[in-house]
C-alpha positions in Angstrom: 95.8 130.7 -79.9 92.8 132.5 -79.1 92.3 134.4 -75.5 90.3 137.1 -74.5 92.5 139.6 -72.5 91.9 142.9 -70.9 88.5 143.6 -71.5 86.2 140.9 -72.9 85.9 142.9 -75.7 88.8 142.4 -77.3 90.5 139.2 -78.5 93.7 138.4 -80.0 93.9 135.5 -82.5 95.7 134.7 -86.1 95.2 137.0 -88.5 92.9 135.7 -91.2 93.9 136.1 -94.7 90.5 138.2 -95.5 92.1 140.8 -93.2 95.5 141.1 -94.9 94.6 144.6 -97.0 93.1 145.9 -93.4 96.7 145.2 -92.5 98.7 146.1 -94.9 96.5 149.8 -95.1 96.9 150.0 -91.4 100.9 149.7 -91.3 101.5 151.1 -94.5 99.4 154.5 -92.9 102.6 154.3 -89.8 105.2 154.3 -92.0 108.3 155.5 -90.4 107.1 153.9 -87.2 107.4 150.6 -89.5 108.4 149.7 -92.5 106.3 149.9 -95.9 104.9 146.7 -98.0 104.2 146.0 -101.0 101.1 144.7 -101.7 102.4 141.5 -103.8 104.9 140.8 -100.6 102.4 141.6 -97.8 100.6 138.1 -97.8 103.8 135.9 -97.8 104.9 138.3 -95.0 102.1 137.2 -93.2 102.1 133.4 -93.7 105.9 133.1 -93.4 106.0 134.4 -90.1 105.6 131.9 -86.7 102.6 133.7 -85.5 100.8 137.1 -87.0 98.1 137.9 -84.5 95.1 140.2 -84.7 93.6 142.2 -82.2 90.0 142.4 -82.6 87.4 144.6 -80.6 83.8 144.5 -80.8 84.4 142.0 -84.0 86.8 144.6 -85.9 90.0 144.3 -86.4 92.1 147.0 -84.9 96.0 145.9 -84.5 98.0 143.7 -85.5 101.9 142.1 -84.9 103.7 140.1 -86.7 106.4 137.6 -85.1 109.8 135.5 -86.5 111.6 132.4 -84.7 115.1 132.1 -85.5 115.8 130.0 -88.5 113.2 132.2 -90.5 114.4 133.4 -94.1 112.9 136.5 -92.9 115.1 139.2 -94.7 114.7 142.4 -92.3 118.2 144.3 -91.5 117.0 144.0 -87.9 116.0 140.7 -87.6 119.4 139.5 -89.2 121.3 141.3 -86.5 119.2 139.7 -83.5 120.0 136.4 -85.8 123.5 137.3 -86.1 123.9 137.3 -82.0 121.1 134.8 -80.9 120.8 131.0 -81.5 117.2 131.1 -80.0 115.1 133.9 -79.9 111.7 135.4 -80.6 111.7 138.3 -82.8 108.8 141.1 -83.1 108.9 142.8 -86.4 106.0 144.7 -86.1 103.0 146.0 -83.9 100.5 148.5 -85.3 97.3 149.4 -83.5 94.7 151.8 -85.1 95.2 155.3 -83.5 91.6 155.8 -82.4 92.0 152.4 -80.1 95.5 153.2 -79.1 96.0 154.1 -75.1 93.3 151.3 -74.5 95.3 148.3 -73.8 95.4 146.8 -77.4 98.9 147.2 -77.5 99.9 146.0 -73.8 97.5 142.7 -74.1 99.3 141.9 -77.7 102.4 141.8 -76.1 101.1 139.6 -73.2 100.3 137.0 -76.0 103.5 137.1 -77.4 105.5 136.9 -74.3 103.4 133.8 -73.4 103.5 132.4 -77.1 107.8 133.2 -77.0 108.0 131.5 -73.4 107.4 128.1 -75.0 109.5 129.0 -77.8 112.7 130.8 -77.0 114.5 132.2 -74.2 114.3 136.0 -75.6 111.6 138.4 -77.0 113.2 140.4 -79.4 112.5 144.1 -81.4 113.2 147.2 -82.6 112.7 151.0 -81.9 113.6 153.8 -84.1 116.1 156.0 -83.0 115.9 158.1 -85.9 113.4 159.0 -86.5 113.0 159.1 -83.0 109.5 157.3 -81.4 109.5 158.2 -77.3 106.0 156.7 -76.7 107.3 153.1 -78.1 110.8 153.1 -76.2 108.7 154.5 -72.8 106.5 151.3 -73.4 108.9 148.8 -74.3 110.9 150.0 -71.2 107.9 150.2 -68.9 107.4 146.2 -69.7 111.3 145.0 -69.2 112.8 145.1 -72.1 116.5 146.3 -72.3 119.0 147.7 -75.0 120.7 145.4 -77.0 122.2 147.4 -79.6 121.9 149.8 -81.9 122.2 150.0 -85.5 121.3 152.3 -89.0 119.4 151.1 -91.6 117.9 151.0 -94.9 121.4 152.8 -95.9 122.0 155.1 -92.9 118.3 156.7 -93.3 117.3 154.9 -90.0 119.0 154.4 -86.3 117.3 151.9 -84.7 117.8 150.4 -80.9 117.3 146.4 -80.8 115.6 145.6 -78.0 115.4 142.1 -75.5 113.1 140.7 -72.7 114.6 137.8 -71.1 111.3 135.7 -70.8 113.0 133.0 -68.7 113.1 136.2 -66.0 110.3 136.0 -63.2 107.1 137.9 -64.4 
C-alpha cells in the first residue's frame, strides 16, 4: 500500500527491513510513550505484524506504526485485552514520529492509512494511551479523530495505567 498523503512530500509505505534499527532507535528514544525492544525481538515484531508502515519525507524515514489483526500471537498486555473483548478488530500497537517532524501531519496521515487499511479488515481500530504516565497530547489527538474509551487497565505489573481506545470504522467519515 503506497499513497502519498498530505503533502506530496511525504509517503507512507511498508517498512523495509534495511530501516528496522532506524526504528527500533526511534521508539526505543520514546520509551514510556511506548514500550522498549530488544534488538533480537525487534525484526520478528516487525514481520509478524499485518501491516508496519513507514512514513517517509523527502526520502527519510521519519515515523513509523506498527499494526495487529485479531488472531495474531502478538503477546502485548494490551493487545490481549482488546482480544479478550473483540472477535474482529484492528489493533495499533504503536506510532512514533521523529520529534523534529512532529506537528506536521505525519502522525494524522499515518492514521488515515490505517483507518482505510482496518476498513477492509475489521469493524474496529483499536489502541492504547498511557494513563500513567500520563501523555495529554496523544489522548487530545486520539479524541480529536473519534476514537472513544474502551477501558482501562495497569500494566507491566501495575507500573503502567493505560486507557484502550476504539474507532468504530463502519461509522460515517
Amino acid at each position: 500500500m503506497t499513497k502519498e498523503l498530505v503533502a506530496p512530500t511525504i509517503l507512507i509505505r511498508r517498512m523495509q527491513p534495511s530501516e528496522y534499527a532506524w526504528a527500533l532507535a526511534l521508539n526505543n528514544s520514546e520509551v514510556p510513550h511506548v514500550s522498549a525492544s530488544a534488538d533480537y525481538k525487534f525484526p520478528r515484531f516487525i514481520e509478524s505484524a499485518a501491516w508496519a508502515p513507514v512514513a517517509v519525507r523527502d526520502n527519510k524515514p521519519v515515523g513509523f506504526a506498527v499494526l495487529f489483526l485479531a488472531g495474531s500471537t502478538y503477546e502485548s498486555e494490551n493487545y490481549r485485552w482488546v482480544a479478550a473483548r473483540y472477535s474482529r478488530f484492528l489493533y495499533l500497537d504503536r506510532i512514533v514520529i521523529e520529534p523534529a517532524h512532529r506537528g506536521k501531519g505525519i502522525g494524522a496521515a499515518m492514521y488515515e492509512q490505517a483507518i482505510e487499511f482496518g476498513r477492509r479488515r475489521a469493524p474496529i481500530l483499536t489502541c492504547e494511551v498511557n494513563e500513567d504516565p500520563p501523555n495529554p497530547d496523544s489522548m487530545r489527538f486520539h479524541e480529536k479523530l473519534g476514537f472513544r474509551e474502551l477501558g482501562k487497565q495497569k500494566t507491566e505489573g501495575g507500573k503502567k495505567s493505560v486507557v484502550i481506545l476504539g474507532l468504530d470504522l463502519n461509522a460515517p467519515g
